[in-house]
N, CA, C and O atoms as a GROMACS GRO file, in nm:
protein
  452
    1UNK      N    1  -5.325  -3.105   0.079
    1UNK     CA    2  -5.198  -3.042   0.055
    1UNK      C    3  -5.217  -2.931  -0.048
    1UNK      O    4  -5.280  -2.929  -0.154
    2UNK      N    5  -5.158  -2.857   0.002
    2UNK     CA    6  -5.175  -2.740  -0.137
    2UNK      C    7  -5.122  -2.722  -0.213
    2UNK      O    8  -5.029  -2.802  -0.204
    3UNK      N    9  -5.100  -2.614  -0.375
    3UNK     CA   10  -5.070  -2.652  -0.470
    3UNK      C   11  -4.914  -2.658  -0.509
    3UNK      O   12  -4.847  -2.733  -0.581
    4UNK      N   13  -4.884  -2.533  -0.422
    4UNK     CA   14  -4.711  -2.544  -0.370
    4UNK      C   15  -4.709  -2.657  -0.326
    4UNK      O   16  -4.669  -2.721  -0.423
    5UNK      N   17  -4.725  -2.728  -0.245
    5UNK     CA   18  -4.692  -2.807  -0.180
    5UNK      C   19  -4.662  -2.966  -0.243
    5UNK      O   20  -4.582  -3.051  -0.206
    6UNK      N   21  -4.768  -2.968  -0.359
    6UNK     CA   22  -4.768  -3.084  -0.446
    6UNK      C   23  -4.674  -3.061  -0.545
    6UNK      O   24  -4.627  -3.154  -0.611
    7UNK      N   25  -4.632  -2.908  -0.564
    7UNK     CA   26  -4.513  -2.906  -0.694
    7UNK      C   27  -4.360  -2.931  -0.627
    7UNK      O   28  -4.252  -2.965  -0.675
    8UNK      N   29  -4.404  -2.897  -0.494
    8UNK     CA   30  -4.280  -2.872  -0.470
    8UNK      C   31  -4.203  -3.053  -0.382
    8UNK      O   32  -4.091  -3.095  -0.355
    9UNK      N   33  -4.354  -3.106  -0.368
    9UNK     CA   34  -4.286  -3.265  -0.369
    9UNK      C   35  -4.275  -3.356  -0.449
    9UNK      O   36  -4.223  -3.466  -0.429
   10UNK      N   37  -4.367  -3.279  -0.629
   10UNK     CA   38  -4.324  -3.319  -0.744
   10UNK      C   39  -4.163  -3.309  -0.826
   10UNK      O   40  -4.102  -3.388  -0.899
   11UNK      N   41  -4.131  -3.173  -0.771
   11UNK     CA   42  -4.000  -3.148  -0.802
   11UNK      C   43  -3.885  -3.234  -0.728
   11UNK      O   44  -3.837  -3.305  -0.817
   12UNK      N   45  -3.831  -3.255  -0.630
   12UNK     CA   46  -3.803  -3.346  -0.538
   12UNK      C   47  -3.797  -3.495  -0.527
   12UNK      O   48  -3.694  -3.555  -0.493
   13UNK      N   49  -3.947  -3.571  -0.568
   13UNK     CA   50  -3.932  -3.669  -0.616
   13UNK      C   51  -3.875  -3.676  -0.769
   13UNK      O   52  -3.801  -3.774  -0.783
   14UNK      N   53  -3.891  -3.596  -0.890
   14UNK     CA   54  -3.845  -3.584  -0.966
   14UNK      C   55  -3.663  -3.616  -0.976
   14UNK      O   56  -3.588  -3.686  -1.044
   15UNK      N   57  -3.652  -3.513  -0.857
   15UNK     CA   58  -3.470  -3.476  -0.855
   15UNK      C   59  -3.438  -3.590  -0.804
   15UNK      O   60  -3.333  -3.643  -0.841
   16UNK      N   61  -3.521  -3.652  -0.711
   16UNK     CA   62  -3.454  -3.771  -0.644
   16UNK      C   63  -3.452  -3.895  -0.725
   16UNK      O   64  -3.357  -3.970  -0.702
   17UNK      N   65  -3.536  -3.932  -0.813
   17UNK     CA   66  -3.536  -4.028  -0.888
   17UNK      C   67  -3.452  -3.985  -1.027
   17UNK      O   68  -3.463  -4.075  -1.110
   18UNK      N   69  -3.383  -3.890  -1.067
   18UNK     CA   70  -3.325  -3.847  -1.186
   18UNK      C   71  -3.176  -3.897  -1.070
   18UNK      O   72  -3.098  -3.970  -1.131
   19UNK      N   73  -3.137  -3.868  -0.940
   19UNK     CA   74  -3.010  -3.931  -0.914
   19UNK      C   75  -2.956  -4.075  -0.911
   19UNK      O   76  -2.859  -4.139  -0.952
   20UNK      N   77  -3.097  -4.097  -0.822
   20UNK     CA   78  -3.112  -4.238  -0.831
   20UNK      C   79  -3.051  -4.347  -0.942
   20UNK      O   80  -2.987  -4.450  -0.924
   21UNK      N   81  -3.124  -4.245  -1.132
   21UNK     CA   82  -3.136  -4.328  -1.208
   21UNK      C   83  -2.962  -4.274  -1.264
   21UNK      O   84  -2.901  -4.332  -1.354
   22UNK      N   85  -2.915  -4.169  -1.198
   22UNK     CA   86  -2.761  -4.159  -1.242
   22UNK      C   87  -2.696  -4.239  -1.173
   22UNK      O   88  -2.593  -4.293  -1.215
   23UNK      N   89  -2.741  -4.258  -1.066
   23UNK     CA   90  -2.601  -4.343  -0.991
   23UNK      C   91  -2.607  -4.472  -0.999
   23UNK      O   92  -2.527  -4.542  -0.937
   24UNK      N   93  -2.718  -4.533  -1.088
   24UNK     CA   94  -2.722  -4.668  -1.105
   24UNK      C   95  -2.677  -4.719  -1.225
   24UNK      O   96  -2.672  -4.838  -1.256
   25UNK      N   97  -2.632  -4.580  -1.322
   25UNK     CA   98  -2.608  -4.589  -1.440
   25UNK      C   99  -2.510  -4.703  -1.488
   25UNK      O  100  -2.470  -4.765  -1.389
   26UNK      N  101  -2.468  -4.744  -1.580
   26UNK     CA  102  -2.310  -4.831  -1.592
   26UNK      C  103  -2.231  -4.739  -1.651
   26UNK      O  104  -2.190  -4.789  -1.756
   27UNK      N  105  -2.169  -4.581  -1.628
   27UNK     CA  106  -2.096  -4.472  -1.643
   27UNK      C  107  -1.979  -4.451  -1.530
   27UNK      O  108  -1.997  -4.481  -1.411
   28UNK      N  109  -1.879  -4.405  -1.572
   28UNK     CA  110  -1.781  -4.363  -1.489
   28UNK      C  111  -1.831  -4.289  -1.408
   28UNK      O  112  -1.943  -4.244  -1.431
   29UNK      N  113  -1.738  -4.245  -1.250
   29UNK     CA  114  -1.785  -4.151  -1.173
   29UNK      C  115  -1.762  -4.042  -1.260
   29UNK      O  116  -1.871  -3.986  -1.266
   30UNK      N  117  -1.680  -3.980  -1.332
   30UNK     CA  118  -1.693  -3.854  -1.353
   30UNK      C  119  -1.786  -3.869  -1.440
   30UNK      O  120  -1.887  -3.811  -1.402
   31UNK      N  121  -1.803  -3.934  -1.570
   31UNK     CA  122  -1.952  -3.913  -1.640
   31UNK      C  123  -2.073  -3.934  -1.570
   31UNK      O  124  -2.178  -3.888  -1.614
   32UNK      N  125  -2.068  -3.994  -1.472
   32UNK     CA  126  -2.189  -3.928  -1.342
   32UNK      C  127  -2.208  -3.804  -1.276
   32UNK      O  128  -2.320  -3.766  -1.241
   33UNK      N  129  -2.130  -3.755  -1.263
   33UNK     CA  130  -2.083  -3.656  -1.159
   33UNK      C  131  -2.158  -3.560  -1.292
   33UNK      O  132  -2.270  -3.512  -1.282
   34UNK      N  133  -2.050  -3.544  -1.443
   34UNK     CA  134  -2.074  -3.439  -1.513
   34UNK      C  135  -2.294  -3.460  -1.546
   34UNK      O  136  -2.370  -3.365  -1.564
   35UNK      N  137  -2.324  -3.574  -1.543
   35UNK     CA  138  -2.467  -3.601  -1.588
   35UNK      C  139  -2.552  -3.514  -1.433
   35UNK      O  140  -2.657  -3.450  -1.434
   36UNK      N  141  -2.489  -3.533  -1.352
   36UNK     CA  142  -2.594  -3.493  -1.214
   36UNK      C  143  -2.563  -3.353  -1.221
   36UNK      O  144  -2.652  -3.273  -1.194
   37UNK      N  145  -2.459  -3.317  -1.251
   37UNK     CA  146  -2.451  -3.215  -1.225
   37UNK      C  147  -2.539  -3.093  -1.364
   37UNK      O  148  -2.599  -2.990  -1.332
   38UNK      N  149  -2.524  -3.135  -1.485
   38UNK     CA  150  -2.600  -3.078  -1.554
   38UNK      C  151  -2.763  -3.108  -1.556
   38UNK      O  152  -2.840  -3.035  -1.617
   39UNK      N  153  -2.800  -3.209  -1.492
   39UNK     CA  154  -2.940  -3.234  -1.421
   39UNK      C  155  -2.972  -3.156  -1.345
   39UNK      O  156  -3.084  -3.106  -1.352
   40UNK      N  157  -2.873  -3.119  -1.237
   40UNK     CA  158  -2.930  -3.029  -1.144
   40UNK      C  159  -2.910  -2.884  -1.198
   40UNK      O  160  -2.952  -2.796  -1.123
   41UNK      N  161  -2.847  -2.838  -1.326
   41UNK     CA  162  -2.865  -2.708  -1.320
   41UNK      C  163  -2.952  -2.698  -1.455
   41UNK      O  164  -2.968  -2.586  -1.503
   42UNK      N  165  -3.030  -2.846  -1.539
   42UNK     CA  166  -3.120  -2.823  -1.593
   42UNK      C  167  -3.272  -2.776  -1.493
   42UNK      O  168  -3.357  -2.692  -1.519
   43UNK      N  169  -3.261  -2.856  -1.389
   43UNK     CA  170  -3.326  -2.876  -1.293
   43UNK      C  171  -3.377  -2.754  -1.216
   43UNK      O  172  -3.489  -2.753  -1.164
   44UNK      N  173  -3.256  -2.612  -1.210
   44UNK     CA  174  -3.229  -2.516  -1.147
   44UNK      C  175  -3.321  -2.415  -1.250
   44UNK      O  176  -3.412  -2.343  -1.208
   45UNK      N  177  -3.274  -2.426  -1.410
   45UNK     CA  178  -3.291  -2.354  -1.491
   45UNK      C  179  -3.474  -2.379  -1.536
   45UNK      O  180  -3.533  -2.291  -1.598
   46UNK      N  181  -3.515  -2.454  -1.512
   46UNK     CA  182  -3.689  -2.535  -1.512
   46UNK      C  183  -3.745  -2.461  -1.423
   46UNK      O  184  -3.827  -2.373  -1.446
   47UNK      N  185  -3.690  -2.504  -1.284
   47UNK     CA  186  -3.746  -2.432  -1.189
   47UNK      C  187  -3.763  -2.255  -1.180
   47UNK      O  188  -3.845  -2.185  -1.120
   48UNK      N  189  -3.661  -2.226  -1.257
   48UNK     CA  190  -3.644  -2.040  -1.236
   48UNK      C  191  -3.755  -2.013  -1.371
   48UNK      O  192  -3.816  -1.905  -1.367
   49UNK      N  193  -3.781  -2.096  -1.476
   49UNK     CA  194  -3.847  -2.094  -1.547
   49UNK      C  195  -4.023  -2.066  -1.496
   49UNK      O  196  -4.100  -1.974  -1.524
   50UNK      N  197  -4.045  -2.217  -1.389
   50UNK     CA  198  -4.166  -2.195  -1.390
   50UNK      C  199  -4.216  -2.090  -1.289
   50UNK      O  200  -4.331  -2.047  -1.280
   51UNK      N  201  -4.087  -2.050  -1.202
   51UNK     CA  202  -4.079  -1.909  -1.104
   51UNK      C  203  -4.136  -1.792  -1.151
   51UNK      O  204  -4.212  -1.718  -1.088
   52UNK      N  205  -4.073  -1.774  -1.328
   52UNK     CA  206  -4.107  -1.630  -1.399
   52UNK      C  207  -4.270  -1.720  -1.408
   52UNK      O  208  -4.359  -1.717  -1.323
   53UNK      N  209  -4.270  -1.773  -1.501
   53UNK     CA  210  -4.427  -1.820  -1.550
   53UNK      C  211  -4.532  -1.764  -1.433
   53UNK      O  212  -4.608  -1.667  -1.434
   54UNK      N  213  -4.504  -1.866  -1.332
   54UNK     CA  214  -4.636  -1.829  -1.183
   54UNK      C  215  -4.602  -1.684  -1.161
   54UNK      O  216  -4.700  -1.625  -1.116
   55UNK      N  217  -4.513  -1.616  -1.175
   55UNK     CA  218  -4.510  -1.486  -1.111
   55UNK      C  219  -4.590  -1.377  -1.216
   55UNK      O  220  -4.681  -1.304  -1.178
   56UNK      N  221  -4.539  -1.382  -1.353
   56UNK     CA  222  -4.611  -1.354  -1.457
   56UNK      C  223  -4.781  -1.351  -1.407
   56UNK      O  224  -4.858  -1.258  -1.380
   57UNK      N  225  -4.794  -1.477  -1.410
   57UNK     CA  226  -4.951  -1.502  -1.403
   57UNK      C  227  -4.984  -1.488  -1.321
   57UNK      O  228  -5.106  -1.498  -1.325
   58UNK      N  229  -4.937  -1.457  -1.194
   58UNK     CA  230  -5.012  -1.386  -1.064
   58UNK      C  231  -5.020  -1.252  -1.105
   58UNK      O  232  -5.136  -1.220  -1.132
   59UNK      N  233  -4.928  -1.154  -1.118
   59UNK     CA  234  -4.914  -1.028  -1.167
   59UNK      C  235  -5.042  -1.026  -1.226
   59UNK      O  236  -5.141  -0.973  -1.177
   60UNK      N  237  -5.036  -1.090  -1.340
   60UNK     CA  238  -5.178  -1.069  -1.440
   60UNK      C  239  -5.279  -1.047  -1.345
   60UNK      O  240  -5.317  -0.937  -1.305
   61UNK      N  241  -5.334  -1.190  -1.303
   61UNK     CA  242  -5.423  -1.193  -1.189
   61UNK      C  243  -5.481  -1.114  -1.102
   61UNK      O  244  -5.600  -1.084  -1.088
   62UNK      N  245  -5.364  -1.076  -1.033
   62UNK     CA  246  -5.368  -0.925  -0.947
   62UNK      C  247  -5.408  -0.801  -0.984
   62UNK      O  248  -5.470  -0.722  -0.911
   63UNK      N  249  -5.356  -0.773  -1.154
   63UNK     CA  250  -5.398  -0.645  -1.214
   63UNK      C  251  -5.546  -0.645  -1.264
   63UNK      O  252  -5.618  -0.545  -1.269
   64UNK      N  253  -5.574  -0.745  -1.294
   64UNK     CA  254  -5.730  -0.819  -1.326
   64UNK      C  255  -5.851  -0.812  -1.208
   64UNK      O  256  -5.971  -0.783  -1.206
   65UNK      N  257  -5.773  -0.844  -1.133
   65UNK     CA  258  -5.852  -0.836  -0.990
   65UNK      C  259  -5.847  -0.697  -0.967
   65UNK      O  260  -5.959  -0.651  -0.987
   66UNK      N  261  -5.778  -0.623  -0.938
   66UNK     CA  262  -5.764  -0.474  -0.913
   66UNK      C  263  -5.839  -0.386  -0.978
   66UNK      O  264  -5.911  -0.325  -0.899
   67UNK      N  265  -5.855  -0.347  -1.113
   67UNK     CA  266  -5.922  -0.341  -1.208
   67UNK      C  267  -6.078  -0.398  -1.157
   67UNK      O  268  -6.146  -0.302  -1.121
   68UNK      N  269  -6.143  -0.518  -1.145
   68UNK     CA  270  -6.244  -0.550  -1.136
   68UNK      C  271  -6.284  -0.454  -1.010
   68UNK      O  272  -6.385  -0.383  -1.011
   69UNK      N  273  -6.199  -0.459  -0.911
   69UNK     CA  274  -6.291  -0.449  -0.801
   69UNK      C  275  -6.253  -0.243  -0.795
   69UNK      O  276  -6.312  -0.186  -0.703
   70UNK      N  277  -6.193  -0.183  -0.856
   70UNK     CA  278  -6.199  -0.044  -0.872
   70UNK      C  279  -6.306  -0.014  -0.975
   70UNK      O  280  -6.348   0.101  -0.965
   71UNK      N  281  -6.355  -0.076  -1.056
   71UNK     CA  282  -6.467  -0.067  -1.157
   71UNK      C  283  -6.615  -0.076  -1.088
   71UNK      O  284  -6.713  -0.006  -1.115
   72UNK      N  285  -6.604  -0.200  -0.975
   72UNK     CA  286  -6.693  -0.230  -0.897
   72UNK      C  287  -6.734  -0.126  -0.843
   72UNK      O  288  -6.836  -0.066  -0.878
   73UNK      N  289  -6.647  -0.087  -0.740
   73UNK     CA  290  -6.646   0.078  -0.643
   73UNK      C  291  -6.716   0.206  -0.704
   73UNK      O  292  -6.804   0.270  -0.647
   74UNK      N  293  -6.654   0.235  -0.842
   74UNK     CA  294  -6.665   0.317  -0.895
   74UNK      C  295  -6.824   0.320  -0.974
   74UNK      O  296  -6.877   0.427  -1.005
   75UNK      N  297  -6.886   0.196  -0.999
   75UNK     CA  298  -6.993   0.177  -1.072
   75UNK      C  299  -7.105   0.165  -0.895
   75UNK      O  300  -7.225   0.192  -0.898
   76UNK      N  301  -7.060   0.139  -0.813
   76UNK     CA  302  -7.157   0.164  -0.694
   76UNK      C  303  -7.117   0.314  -0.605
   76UNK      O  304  -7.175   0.377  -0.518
   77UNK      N  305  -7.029   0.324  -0.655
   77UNK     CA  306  -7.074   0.506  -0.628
   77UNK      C  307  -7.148   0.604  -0.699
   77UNK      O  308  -7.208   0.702  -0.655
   78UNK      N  309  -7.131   0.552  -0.852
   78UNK     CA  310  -7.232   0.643  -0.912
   78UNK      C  311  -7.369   0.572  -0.901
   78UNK      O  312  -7.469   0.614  -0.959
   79UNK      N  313  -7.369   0.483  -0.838
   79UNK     CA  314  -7.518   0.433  -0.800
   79UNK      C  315  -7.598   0.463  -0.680
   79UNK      O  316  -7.714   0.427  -0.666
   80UNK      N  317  -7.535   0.526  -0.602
   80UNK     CA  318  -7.540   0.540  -0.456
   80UNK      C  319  -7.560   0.703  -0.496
   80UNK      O  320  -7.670   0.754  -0.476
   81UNK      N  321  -7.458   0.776  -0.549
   81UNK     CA  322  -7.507   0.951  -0.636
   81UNK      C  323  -7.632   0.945  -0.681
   81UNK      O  324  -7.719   1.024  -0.643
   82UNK      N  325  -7.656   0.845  -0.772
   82UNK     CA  326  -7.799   0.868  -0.854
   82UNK      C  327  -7.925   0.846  -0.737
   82UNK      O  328  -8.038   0.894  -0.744
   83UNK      N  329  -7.883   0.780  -0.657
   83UNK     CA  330  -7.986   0.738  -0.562
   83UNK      C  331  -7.996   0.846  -0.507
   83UNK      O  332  -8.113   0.885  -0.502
   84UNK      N  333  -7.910   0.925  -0.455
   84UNK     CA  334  -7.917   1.013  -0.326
   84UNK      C  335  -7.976   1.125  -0.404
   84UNK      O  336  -8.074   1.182  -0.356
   85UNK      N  337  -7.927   1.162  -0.521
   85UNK     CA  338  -8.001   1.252  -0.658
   85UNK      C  339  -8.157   1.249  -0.635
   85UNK      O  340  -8.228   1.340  -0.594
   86UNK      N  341  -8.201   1.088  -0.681
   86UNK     CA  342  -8.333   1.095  -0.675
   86UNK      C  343  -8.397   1.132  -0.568
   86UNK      O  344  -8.476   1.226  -0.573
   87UNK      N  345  -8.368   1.053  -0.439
   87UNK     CA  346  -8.402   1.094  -0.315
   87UNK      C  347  -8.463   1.231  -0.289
   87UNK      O  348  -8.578   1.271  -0.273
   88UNK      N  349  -8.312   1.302  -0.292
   88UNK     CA  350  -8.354   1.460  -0.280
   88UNK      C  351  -8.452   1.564  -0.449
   88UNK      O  352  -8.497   1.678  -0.460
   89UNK      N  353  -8.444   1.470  -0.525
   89UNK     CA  354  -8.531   1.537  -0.618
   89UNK      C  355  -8.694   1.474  -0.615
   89UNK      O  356  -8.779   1.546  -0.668
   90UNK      N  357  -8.725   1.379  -0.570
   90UNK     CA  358  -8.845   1.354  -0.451
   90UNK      C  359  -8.852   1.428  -0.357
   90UNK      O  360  -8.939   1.514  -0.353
   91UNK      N  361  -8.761   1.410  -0.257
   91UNK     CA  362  -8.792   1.538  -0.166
   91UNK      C  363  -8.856   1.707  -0.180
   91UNK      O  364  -8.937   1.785  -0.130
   92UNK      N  365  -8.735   1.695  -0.304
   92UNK     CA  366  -8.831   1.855  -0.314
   92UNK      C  367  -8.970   1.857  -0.385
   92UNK      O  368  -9.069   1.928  -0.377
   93UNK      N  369  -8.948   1.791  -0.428
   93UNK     CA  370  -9.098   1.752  -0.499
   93UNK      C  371  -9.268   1.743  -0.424
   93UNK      O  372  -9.385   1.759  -0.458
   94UNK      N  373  -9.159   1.693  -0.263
   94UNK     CA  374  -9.268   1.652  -0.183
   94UNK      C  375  -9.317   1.787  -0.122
   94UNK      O  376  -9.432   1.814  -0.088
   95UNK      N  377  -9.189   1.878  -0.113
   95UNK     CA  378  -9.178   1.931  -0.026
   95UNK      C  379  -9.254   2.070  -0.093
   95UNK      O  380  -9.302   2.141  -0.006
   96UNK      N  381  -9.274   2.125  -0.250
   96UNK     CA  382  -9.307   2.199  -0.359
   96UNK      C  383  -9.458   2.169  -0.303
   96UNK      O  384  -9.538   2.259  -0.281
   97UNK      N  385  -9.485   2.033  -0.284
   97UNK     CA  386  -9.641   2.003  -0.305
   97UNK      C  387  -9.708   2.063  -0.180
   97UNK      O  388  -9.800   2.144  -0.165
   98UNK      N  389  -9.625   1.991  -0.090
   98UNK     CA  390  -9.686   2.063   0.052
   98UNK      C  391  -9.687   2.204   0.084
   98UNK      O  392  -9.774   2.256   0.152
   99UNK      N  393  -9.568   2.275   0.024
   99UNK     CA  394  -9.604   2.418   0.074
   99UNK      C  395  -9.728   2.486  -0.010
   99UNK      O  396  -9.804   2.571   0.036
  100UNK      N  397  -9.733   2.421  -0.161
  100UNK     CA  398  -9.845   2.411  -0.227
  100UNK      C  399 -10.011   2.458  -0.190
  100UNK      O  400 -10.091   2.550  -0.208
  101UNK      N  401  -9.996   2.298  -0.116
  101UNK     CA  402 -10.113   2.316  -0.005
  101UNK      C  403 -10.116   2.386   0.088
  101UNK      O  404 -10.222   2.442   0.118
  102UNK      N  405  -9.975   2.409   0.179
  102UNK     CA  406 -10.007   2.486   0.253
  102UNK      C  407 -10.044   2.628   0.207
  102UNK      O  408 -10.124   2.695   0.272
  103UNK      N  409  -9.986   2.676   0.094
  103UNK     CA  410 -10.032   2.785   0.045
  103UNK      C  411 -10.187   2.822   0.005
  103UNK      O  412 -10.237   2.934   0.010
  104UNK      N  413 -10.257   2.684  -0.042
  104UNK     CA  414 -10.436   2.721  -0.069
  104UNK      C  415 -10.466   2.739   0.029
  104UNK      O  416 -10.522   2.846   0.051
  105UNK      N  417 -10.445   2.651   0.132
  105UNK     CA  418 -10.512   2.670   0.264
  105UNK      C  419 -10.489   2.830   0.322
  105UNK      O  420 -10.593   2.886   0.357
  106UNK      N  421 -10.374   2.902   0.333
  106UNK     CA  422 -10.362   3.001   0.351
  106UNK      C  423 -10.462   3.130   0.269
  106UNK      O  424 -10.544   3.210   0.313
  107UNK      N  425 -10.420   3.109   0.166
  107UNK     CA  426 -10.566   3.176   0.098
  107UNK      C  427 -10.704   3.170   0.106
  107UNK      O  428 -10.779   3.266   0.089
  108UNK      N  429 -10.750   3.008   0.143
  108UNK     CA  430 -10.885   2.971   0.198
  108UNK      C  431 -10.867   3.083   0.293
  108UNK      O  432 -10.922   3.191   0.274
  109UNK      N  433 -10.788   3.057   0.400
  109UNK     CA  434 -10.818   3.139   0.521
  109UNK      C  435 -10.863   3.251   0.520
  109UNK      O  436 -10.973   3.298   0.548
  110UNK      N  437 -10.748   3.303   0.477
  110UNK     CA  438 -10.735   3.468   0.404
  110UNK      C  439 -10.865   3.498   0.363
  110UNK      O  440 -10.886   3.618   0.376
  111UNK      N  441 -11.004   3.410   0.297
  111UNK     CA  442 -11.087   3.460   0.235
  111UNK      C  443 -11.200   3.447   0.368
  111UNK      O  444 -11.298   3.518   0.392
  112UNK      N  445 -11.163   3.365   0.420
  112UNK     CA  446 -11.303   3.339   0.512
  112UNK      C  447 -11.315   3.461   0.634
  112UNK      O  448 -11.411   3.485   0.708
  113UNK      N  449 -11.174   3.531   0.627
  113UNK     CA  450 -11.160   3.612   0.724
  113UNK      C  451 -11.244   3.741   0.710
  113UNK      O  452 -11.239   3.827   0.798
   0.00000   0.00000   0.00000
């Protein structure tokens, strides 16, 4: 069962056993009536309570998470730049050397001619 699911048959059994223990009371109906009834809007006022709380702390959560994974992105793009950087600054490197050579060789030639 999931975690809603356990609060929300915690709450319930809660409410149901808080009537239970009113209507078995030795109180008049109306001092029952007034006890259930401020039960259930303590009951109302708990619940809207722990509503803000979880919503609060998801929010957090969410901005935390968001944050992580835009930091993530952003730290493997400049990793993926530096790579492609090096890449092509090897390349030319390779590419400096070879015309290099191809250039002695051209002069060898040039001389044997």
């Amino acid at each position: 069962m999931s975690t809603k699911g356990n609060f929300l048959a915690f709450l319930g059994g809660a409410a149901a056993g808080a009537v239970v223990a009113l209507l078995f009371a030795p109180d008049k109906g109306e001092e029952t009536r007034k006890k259930i009834g401020k039960a259930v809007a303590d009951g109302k006022e708990r619940a809207g309570e722990l509503y803000q709380t979880g919503k609060k702390k998801f929010q957090q959560s969410y901005e935390h998470g968001r944050q992580k994974v835009t930091e993530t992105y952003r730290k493997g793009r400049e990793r993926i730049s530096d790579a492609i950087a090096q890449g092509r600054e090897m390349a030319d490197e390779e590419l400096e050397a070879l015309r290099g050579s191809v250039d002695k060789e051209d002069k060898r030639d040039d001389k044997k001619e």
